[in-house]
DRENZA-924422 format. One record per residue: residue number from 1; chain; x negated, y, z of N, C-alpha, C in turn. Coordinates in steps of 0.001 Angstrom, whole numbers. Atoms other than C-alpha are relative to their C-alpha. Layout:
BEGIN
NUM A X Y Z X Y Z X Y Z
...
% end
This chain:
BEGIN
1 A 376 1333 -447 -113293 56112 177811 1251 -814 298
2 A -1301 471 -491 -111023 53330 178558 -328 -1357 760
3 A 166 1210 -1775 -110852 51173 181603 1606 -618 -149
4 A -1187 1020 -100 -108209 48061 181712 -230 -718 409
5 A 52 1004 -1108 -107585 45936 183799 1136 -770 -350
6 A -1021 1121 -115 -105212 42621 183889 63 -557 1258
7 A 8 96 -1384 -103384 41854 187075 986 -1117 -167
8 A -814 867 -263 -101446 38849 188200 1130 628 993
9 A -1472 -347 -569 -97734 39472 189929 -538 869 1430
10 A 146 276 -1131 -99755 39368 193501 -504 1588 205
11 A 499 -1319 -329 -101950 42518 192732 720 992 -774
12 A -834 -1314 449 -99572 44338 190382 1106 643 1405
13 A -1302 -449 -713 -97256 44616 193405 -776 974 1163
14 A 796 -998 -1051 -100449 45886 195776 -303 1339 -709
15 A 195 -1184 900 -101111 48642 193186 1316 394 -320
16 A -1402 -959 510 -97413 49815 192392 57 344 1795
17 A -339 -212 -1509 -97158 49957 196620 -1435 1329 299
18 A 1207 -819 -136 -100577 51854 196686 -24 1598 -716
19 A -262 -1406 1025 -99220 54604 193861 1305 224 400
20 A -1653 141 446 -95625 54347 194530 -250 1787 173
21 A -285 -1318 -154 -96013 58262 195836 -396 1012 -1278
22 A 595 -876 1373 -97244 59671 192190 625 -959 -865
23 A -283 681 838 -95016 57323 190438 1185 1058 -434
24 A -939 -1030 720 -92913 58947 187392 1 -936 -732
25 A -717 569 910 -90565 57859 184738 -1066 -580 -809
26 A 980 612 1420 -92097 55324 181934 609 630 -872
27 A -922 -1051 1267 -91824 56990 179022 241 -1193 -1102
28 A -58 1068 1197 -91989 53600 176931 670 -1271 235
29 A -351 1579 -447 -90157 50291 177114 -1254 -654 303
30 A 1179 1038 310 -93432 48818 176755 -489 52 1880
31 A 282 -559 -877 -94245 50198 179932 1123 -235 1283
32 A -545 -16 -1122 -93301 48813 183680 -225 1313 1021
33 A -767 -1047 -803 -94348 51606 185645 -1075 1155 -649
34 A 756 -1068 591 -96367 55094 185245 -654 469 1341
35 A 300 -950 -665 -98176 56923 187826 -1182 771 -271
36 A 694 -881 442 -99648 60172 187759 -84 1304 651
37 A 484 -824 -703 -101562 62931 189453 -673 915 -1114
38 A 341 -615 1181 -103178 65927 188193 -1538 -542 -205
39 A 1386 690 290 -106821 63826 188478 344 -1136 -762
40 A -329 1384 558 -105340 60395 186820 1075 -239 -313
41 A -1474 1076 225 -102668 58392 185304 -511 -1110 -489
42 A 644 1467 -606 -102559 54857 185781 1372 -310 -1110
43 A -1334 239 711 -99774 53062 183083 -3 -1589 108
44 A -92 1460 -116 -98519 49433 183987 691 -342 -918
45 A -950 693 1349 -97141 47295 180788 220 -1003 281
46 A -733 1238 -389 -95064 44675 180698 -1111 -1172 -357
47 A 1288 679 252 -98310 42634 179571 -829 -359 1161
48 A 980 -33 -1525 -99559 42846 183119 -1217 825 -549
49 A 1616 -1073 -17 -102954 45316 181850 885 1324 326
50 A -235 -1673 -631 -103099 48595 183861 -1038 600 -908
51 A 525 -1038 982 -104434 51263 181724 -536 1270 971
52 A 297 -1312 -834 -106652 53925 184013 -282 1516 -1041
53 A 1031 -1297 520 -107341 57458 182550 116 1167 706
54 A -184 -1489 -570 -108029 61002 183489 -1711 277 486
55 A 753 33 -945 -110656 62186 185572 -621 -802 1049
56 A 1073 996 -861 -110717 59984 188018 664 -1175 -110
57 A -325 1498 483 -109558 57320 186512 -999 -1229 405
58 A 1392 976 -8 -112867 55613 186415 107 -625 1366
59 A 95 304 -1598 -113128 56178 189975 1474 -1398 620
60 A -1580 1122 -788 -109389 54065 190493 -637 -1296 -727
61 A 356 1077 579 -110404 51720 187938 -906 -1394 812
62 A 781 902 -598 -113611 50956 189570 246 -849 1438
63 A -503 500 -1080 -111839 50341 192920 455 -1310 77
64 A -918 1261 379 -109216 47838 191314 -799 -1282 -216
65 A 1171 953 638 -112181 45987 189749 -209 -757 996
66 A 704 650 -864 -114104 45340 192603 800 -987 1066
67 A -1042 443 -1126 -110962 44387 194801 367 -1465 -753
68 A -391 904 652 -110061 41864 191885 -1182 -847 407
69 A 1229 748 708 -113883 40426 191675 -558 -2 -1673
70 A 86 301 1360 -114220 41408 188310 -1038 925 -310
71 A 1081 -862 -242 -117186 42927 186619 677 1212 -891
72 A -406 -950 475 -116388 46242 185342 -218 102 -1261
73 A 595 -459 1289 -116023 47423 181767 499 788 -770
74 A -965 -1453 260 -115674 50477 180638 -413 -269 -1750
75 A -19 219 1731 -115219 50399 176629 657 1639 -738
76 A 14 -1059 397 -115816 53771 174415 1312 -288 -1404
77 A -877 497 1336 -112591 53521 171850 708 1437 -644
78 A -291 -1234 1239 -111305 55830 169295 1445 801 976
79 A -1331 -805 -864 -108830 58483 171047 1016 284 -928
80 A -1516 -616 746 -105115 59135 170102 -465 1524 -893
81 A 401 -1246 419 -106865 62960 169678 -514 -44 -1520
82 A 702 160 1686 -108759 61505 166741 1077 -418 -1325
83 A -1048 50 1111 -105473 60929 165124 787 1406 -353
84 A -468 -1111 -32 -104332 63981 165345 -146 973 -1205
85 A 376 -1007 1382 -103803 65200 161525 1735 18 -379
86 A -1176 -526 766 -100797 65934 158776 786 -1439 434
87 A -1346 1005 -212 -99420 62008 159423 237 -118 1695
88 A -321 302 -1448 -99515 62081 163507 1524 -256 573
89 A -1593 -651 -884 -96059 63230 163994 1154 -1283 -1040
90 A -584 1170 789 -95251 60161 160909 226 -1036 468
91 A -7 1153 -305 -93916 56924 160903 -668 -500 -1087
92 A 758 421 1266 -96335 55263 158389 113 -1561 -273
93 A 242 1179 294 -96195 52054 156809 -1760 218 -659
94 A 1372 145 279 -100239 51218 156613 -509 -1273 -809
95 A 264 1108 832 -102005 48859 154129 -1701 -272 90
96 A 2208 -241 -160 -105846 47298 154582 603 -1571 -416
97 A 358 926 -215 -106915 44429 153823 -1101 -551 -19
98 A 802 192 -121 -109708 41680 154430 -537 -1228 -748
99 A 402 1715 244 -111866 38585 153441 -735 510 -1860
100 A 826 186 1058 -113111 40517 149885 -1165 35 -35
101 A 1690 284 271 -116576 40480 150369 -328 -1343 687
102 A 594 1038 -291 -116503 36976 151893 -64 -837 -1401
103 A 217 903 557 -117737 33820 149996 1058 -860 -22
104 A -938 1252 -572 -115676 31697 151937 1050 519 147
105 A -1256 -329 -1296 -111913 31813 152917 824 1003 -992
106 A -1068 -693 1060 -108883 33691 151357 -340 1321 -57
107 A -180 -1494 -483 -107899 37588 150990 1147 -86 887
108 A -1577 -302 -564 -105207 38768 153256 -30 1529 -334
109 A -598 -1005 -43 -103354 41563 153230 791 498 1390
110 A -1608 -75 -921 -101029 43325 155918 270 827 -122
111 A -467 -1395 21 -98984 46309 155558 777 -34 1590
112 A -791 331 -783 -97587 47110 158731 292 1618 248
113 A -802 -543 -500 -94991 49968 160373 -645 460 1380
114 A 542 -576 -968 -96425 52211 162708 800 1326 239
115 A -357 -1138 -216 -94907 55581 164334 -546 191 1467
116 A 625 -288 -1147 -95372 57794 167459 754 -352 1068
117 A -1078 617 -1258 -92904 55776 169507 -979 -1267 383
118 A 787 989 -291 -95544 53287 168933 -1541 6 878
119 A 1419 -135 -262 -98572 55171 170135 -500 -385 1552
120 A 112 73 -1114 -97876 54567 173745 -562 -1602 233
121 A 587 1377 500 -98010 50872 173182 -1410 -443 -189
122 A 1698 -17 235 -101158 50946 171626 -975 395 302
123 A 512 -391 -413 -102842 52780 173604 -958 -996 1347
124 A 538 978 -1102 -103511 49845 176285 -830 -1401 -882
125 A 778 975 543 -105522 48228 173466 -1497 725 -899
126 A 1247 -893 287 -109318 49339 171667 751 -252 -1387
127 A -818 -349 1201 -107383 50320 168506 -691 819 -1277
128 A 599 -964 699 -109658 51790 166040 -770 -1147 -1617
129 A 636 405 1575 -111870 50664 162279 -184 -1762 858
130 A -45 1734 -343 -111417 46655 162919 -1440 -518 -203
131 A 1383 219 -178 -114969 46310 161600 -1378 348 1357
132 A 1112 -201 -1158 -116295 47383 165011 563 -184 1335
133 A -489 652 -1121 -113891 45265 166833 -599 -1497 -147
134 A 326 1126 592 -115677 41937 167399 1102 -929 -332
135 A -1200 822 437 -113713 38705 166105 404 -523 1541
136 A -506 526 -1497 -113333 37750 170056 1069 927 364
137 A -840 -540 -499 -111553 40536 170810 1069 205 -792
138 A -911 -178 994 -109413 40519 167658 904 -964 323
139 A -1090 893 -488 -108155 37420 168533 750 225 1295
140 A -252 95 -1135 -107451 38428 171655 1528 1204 307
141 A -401 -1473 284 -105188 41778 170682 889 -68 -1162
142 A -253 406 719 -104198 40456 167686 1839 72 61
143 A -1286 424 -630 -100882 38464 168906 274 789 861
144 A -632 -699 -580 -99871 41211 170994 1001 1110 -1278
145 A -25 -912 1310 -99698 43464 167600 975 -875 -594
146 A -897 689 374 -97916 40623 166038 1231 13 213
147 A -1379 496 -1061 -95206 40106 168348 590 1773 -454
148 A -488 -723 -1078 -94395 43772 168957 -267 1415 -1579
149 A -69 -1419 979 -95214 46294 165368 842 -1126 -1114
150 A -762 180 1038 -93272 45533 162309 -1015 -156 -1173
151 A 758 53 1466 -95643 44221 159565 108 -1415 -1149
152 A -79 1483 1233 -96222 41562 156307 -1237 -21 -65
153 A 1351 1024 415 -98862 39383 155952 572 -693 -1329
154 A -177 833 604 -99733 38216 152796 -1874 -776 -181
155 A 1181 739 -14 -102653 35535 152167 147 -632 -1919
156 A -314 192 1938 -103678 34998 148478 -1462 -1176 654
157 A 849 1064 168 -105607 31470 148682 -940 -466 -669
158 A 728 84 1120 -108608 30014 146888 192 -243 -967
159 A -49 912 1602 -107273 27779 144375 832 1405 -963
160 A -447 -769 710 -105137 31002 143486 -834 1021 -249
161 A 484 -1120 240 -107540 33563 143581 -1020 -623 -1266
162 A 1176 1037 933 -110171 31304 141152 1185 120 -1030
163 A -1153 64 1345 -107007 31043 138842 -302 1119 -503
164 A -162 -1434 279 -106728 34464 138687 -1280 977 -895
165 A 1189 -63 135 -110408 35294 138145 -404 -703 -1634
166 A -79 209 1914 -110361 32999 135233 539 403 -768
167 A -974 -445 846 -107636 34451 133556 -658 1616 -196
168 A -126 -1611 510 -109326 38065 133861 -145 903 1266
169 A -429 -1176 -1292 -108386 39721 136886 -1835 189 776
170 A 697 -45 -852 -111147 41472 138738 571 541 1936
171 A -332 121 -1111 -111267 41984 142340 1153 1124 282
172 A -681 -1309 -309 -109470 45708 142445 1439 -180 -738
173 A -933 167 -166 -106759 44167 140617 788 -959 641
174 A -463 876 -961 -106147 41159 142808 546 1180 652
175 A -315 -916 -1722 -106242 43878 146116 1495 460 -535
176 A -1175 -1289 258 -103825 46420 144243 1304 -1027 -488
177 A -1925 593 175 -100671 43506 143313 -472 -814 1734
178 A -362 53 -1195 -101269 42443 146722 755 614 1150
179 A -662 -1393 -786 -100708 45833 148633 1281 216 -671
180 A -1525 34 811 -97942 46134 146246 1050 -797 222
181 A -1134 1660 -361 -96262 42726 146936 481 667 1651
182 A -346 -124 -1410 -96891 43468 150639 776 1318 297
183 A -386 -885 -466 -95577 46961 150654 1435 113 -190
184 A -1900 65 572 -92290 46324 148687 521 -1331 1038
185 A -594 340 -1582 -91907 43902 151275 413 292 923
186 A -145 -785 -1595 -92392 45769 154196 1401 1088 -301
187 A -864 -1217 242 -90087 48705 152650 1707 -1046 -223
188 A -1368 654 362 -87259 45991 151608 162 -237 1726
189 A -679 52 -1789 -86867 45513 156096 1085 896 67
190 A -731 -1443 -511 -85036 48920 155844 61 466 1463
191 A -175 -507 -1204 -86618 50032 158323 -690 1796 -350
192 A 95 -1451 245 -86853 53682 158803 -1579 418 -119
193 A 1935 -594 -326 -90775 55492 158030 472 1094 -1270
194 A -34 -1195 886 -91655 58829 156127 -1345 -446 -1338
195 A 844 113 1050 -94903 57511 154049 -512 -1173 -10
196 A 671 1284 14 -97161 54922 152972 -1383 50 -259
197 A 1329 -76 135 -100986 54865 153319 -503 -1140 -116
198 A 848 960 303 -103423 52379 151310 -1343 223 636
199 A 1415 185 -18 -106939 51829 152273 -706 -150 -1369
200 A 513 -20 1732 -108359 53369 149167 -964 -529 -352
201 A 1221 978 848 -110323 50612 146631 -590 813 -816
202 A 206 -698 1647 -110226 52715 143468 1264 1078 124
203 A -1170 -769 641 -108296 55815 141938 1465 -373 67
204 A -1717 147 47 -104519 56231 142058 405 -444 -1237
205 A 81 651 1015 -105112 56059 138369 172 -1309 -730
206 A 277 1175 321 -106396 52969 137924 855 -1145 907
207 A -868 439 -719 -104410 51793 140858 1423 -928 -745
208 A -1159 90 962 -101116 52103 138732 -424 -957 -1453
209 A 605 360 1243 -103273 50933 135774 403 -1707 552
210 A 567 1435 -17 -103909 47513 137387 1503 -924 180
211 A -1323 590 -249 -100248 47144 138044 1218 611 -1102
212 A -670 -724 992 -98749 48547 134841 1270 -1083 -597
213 A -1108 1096 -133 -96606 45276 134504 458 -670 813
214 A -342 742 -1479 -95499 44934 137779 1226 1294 586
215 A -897 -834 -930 -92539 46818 139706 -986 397 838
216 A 543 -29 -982 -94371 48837 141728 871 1007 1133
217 A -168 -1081 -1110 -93731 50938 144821 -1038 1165 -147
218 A 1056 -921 107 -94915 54090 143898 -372 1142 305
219 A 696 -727 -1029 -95039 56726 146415 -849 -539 1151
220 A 1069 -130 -1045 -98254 55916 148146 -601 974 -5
221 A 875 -1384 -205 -100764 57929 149518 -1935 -977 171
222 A 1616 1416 65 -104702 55839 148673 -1033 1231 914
223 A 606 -1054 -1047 -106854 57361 151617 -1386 -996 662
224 A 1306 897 -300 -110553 56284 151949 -101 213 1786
225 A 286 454 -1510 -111111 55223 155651 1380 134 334
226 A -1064 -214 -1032 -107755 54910 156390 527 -277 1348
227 A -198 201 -1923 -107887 53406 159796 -575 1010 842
228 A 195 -788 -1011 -109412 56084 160957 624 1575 -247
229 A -930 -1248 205 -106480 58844 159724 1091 -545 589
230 A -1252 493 -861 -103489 56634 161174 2 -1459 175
231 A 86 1378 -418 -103220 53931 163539 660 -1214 -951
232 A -939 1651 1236 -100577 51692 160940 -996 -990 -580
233 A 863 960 841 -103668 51120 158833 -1268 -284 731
234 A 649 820 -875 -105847 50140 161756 325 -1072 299
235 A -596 1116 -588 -103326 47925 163016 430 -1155 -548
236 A 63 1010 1141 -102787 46152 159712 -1500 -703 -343
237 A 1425 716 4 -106424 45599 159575 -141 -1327 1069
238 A 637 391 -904 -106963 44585 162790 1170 -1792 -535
239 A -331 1059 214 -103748 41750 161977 -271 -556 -1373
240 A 605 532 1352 -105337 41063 158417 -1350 -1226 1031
241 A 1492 1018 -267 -108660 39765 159990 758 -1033 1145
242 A -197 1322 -987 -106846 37810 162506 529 -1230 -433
243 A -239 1118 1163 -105041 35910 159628 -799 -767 -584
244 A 968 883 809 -108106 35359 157953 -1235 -377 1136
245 A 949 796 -746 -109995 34124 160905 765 -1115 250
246 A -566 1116 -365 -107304 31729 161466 113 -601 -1243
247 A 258 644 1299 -107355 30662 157979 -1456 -837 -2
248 A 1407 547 390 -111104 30246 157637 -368 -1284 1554
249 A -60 957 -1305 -110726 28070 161353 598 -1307 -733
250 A -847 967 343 -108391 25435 159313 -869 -749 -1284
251 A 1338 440 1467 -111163 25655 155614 -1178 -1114 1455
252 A 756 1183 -452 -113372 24285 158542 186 -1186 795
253 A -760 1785 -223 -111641 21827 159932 248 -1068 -574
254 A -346 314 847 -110797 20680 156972 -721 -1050 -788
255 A 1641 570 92 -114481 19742 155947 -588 -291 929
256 A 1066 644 -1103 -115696 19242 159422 -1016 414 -128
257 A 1071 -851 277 -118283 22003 158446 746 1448 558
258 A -292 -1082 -480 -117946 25051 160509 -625 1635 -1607
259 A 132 -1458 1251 -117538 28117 157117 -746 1320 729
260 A 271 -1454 -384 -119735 31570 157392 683 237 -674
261 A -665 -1594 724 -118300 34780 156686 -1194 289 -615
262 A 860 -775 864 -119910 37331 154395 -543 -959 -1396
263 A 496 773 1554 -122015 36299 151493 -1509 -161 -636
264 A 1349 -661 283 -125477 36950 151930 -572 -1624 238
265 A 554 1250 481 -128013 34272 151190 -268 -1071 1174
266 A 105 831 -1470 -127852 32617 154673 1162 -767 -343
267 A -1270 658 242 -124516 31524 153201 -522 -1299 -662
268 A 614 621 679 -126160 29758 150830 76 -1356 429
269 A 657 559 -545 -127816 27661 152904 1425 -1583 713
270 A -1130 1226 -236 -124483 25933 154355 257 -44 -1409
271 A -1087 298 1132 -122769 26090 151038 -784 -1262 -525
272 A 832 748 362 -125966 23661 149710 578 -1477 793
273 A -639 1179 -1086 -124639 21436 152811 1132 -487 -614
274 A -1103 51 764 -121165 21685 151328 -114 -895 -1098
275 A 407 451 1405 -122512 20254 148263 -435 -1374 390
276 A 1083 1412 -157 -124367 17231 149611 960 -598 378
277 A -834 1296 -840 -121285 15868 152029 1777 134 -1155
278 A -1341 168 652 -118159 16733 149704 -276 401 -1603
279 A -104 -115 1846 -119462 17645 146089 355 1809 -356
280 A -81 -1113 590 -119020 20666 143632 1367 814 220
281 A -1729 -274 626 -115091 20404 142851 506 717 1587
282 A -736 -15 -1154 -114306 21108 146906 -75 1837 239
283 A 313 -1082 21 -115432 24856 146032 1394 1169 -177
284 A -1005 -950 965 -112381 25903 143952 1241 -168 972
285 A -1222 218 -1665 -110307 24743 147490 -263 1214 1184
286 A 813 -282 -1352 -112566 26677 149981 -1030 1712 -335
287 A 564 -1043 -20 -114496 29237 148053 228 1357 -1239
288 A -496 -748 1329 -114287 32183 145285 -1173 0 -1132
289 A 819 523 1205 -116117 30872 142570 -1042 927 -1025
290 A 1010 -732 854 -117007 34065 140628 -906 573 887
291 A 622 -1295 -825 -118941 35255 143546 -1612 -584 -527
292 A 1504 451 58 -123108 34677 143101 -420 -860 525
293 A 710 989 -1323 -123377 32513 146051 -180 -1405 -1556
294 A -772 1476 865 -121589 29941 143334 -1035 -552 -646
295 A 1184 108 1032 -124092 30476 140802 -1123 -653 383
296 A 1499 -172 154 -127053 30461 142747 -172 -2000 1125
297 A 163 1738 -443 -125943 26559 144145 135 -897 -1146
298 A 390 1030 964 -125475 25366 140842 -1052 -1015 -33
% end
């Protein structure tokens, strides 16, 4: 379970005075102080959120809560334990990306730089398959990730992805010179890591296939569910969708029509709207043309 809390200067200083006698070394920059008993450890970050766990964590948690006025909330999130395979002990550059099954709104990409110097860090956030983080809390978690892991964003736009589409390309080879672009990116930082894990679309095969005239980077490792084998390609997710929520925030601004996600026939229904206040042509700006929705507003 994980219990967090956010404290202002006034009560971080009543809670470091309240532990000071079980206080031990931080083991992380990230990290102002640590304390720890054999029932709990409590971890303060320079972020101001206290992080309760253990046993009786709950029990401290719930204390802090109530003393703040705040309502409690305990949130079930994927454990460090569940990472615990052949890349744990890796530094991984991770690759996901989002926005292909929407109608509306670009793809992104992010590859980002993850290791176990990082896990401490991340641990004071719900870190797990981004699809079952809502978009409130993405934004919210997001810009911390930003600031503070080592990754590339790339955003492939409508008018380019519709190009592309005409010329041929289906969706699996868009994804695969994306991850590619983004990974020879990330690897040109020189920064130090041992591997590289995709969020597998298709075959390694076909992978290479789709990029057979392209420089590629070509020790990867294509690993279906990869956010849930190493945090990198969680954490690239999680800053993929935050790109493309801030993208698809600007498509509606843009029009003064608030854009759905997804693609299902409720979409429709605005896109028809779309059609009445700005016309056909505003599609090949805003949406991906070969998808069905397109068709079925003709």
């Amino acid at each position: 379970m994980k219990t967090v809390l956010e404290m202002n200067d006034k009560y971080l200083m009543k809670l470091v005075n309240y532990y000071k006698a079980y206080q031990v070394d931080s083991p992380s920059p990230h990290m102002s102080y640590r304390f720890q008993s054999d029932e709990f450890a409590i971890s303060v970050y320079s972020s101001k959120k206290v992080l309760f766990q253990g046993e009786k964590g709950i029990e401290e948690y719930l204390k802090w809560a109530e003393l703040l006025g705040v309502e409690p909330i305990i949130q079930s999130q994927a454990s460090l334990d569940d990472y615990i395979n052949e890349f744990y002990e890796k530094t991984v550059i991770g690759s996901d990306e989002v926005g292909t099954g929407d109608f509306f709104g670009p793809i992104v990409v992010t590859a980002a730089l993850v290791g176990k110097k990082d896990y401490d860090f991340l641990s004071q956030y719900n870190i797990q398959d981004s699809k079952k983080i809502s978009d409130i809390v993405i934004t919210q978690i997001a810009p911390h990730l930003i600031r503070h892991i080592p990754h590339q964003t790339l955003v492939l736009h409508n008018p380019k992805y519709n190009e592309l589409t005409n010329k041929g390309y289906n969706m699996n080879k868009i994804k695969a010179y994306l991850h590619n672009h983004a990974i020879k990116k990330m690897v040109s930082k020189q920064l130090p890591f041992d591997t590289v894990i995709v969020d597998a679309f298709c075959s390694r095969k076909n992978y290479f296939n789709y990029l057979k005239d392209q420089q590629t980077y070509q020790p990867i490792q294509l690993i279906e569910k990869g956010e849930s084998v190493h945090l990198s390609v969680a954490v690239a997710a999680i800053i993929a969708r935050y790109q493309f929520l801030q993208e698809m925030d600007k498509l509606s601004k843009s029009i003064n029509i608030t854009i759905p996600k997804g693609a299902s026939k409720s979409v429709d229904a605005i896109s028809k709207l779309i059609v009445l206040k700005h016309g056909k042509a505003i599609f090949n700006k805003i949406a991906k043309c070969n998808f069905k929705n397109y068709q079925r507003i003709q």
